[in-house]
C-alpha positions in Angstrom: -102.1 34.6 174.5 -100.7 36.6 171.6 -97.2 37.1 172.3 -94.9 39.4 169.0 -91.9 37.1 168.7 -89.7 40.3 168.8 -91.4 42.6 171.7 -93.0 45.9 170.5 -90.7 49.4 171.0 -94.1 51.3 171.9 -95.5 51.4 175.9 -98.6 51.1 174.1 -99.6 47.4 175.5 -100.7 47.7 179.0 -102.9 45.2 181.3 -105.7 46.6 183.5 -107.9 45.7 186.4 -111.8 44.0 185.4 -114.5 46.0 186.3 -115.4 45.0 189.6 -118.8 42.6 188.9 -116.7 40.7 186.2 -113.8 39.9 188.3 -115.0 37.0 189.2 -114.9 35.8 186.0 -112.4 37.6 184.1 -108.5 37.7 185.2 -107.2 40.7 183.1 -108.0 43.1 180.1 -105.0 43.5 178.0 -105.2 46.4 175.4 -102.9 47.2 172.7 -103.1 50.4 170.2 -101.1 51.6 167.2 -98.9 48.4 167.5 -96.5 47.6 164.5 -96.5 44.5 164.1 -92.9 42.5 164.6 -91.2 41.7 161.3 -91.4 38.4 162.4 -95.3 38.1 163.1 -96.6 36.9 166.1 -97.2 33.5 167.8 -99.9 32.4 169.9 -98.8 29.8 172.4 -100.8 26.6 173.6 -103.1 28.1 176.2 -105.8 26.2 178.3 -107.4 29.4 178.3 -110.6 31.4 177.0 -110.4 34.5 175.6 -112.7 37.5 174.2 -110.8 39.7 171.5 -112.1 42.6 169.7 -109.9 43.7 167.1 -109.3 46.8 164.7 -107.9 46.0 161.6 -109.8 48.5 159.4 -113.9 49.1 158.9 -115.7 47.4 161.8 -113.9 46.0 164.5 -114.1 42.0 165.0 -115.4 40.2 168.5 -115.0 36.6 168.9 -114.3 34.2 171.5 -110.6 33.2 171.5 -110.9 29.1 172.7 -108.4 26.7 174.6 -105.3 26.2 172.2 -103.8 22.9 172.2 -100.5 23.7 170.0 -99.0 26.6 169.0 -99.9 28.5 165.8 -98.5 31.8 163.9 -100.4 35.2 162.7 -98.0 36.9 160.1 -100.6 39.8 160.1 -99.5 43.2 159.9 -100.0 46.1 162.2 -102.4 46.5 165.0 -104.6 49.6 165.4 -106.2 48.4 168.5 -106.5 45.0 170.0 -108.3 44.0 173.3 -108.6 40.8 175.2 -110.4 39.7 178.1 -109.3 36.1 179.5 -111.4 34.4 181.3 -110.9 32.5 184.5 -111.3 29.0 184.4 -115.3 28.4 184.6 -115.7 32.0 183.3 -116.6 31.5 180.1 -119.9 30.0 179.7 -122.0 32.3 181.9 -121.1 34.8 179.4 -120.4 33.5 175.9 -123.8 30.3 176.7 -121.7 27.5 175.7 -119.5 24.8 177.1 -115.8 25.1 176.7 -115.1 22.0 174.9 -117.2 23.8 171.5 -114.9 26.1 172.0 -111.5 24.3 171.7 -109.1 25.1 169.1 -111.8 27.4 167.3 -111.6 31.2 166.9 -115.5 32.1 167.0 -117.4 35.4 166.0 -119.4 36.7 169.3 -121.9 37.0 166.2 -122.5 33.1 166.4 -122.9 33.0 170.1 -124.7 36.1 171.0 -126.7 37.3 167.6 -127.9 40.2 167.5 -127.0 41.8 171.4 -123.2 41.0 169.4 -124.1 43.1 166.2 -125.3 45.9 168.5 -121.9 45.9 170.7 -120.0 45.8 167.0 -121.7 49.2 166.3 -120.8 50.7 169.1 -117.5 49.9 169.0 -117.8 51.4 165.4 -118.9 54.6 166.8 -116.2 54.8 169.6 -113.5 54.9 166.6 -111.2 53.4 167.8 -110.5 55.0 171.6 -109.2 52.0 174.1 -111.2 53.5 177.1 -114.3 53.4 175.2 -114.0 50.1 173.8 -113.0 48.4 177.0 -116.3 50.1 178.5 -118.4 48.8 175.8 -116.9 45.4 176.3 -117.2 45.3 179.9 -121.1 47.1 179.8 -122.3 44.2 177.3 -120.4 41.2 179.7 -122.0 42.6 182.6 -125.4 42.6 181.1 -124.6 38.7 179.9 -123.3 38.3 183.7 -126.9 39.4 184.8 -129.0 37.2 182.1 -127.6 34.1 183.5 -127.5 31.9 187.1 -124.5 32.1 188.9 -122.3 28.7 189.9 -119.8 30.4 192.2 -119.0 26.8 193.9 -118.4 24.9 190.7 -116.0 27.9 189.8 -114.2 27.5 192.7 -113.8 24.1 192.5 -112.5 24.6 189.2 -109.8 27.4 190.3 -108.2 25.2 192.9 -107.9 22.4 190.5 -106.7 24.9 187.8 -103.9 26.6 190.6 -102.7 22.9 191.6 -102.1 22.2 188.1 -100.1 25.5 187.2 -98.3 25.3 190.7 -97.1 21.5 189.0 -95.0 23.3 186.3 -92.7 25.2 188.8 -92.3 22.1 191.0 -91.5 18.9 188.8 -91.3 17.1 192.2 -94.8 17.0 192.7 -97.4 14.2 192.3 -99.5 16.1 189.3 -101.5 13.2 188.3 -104.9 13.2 188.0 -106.1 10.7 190.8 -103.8 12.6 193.1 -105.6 16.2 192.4 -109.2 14.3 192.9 -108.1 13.1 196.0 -106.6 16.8 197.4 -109.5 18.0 196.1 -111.7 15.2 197.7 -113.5 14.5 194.2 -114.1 11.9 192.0 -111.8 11.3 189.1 -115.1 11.7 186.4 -116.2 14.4 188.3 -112.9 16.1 187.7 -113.0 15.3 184.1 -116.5 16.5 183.6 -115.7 19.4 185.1 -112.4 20.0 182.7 -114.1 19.4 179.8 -117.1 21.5 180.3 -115.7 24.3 182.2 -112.1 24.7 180.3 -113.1 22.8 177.2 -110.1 20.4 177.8 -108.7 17.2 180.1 -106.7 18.2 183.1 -104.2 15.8 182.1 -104.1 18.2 178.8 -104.5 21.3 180.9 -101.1 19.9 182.7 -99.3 19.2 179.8 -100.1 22.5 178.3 -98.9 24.6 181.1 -95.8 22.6 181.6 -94.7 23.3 178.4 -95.4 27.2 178.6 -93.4 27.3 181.6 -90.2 25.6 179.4 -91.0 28.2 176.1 -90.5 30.9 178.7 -87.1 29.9 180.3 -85.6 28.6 177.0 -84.0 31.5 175.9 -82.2 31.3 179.0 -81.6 28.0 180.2 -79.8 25.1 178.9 -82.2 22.2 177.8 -80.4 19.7 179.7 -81.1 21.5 182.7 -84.8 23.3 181.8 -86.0 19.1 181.2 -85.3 18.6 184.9 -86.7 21.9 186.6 -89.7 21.6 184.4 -90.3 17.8 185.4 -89.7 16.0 181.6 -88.3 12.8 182.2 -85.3 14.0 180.2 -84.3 16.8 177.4 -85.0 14.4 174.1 -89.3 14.2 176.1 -88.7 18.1 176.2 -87.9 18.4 172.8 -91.0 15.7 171.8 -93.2 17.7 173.7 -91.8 20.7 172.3 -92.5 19.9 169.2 -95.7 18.0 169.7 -97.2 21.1 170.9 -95.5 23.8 169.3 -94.7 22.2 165.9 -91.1 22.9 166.1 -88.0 21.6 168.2 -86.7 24.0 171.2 -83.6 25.0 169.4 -85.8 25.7 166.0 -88.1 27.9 167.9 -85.1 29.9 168.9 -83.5 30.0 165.6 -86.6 31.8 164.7 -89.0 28.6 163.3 -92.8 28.7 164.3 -95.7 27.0 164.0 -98.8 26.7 161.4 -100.4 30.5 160.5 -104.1 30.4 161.5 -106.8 33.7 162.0 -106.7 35.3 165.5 -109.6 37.3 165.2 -112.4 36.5 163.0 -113.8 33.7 161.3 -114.0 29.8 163.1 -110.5 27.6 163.1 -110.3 24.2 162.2 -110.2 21.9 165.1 -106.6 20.5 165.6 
């Protein structure tokens, strides 16, 4: 998720609806246009997500697949003509983009090293649209659906993978629960290495990391309104100094430095493969 550090003035950002034969597979299209970007840049939090984002940034937009973060990183780039990014649902991404999650990890890719030339051809159109969202999100959604159709369905293995995925965010709000991983194998009535197989190929990390990850999303969101003291307990850390470790484990930088305005290591967004972390 790209998130401005100081929210945008414009209504220009809005989320809309998948085209219905993607739904399945995709959760949301988010689309921004003529975005300034925040004096203070924009962070990208630790997601154990997949993501395709075209971007416009001047001459032909950019397409790449957006991988699983594990910590936090920083874009100072400047302003955003038009942005779009289609998240996948967990188990989402590899009938489209053809590989397993776990290449994916950490890794900003161009659609160009996954697709070849069918990605070229979608670039080019998106060059001739110039630039208009409704048009762009149509060209995106046309070329998905035609990788949608080129490849065999695993609706089960999907499903499997969503429950796993919803018991595992539902964790973060309740710090009561048992969120280990030999008690979600047994609610799900799996094996343990079945589990992890499943993680690693279908989300591209461990669901132990998958937990940690969206328990500390669910703390970045509530800190700028709730004491640390009390955000360690109703987020399940032990207490607020394993907050702050995991804080800055994953984020690079303590709870209170984030809110004084610190952030993470800059890396691309859009364009061009990371360096695994």
């Amino acid at each position: 998720m790209l998130a401005p550090l100081l929210p945008p003035s414009r209504s220009d950002s809005r989320d809309l609806s998948p085209r219905a034969p993607l739904r399945s597979l995709f959760s949301d299209v988010h689309v921004m246009s003529a975005v300034p970007s925040p004096p203070a840049g924009w962070t990208r939090l630790p997601s154990g997500t997949t993501s395709l984002v075209a971007c416009w940034t001047g001459g032909e937009p950019v397409v790449a697949a957006v991988g699983p973060l594990q910590r936090a990183t920083f874009k100072p780039s400047g302003a955003v003509p038009l942005y779009a990014r289609l998240s996948f649902h967990p188990g989402g991404a590899r009938p489209v983009l053809g590989v397993a999650a776990h290449e994916l990890v950490d890794r900003v890719v161009p659609l160009d090293d996954l697709w070849g030339a069918r990605a070229r051809e979608l670039r080019h159109a998106l060059t001739r649209a110039g630039g208009d969202p409704a048009t762009a999100v149509r060209l995106l959604e046309d070329a998905l659906c035609r990788a949608v159709g080129a490849r065999a369905d695993a609706s089960a293995r999907r499903a499997l993978l969503r429950r796993a995925v919803d018991a595992l965010d539902a964790s973060a709000l309740a710090p009561d629960s048992d969120a280990s991983i030999p008690a979600l194998a047994r609610h799900l009535r799996v094996a343990e290495r079945t589990l992890r197989a499943l993680f690693h190929e279908e989300i591209g990390i461990s669901p132990k990391r998958y937990a940690r990850i969206a328990r500390i999303r669910r703390a970045a969101e509530r800190l700028a309104t709730t004491s640390l003291a009390r955000l360690a307990l109703e987020t399940g850390f032990y207490d607020q100094a394993h907050l702050t470790a995991e804080f800055r484990s994953l984020l690079g930088v303590t709870p209170r430095a984030y809110l004084a305005g610190a952030r993470p290591s800059a890396r691309p967004e859009c364009g061009g493969a990371t360096a695994r972390g």
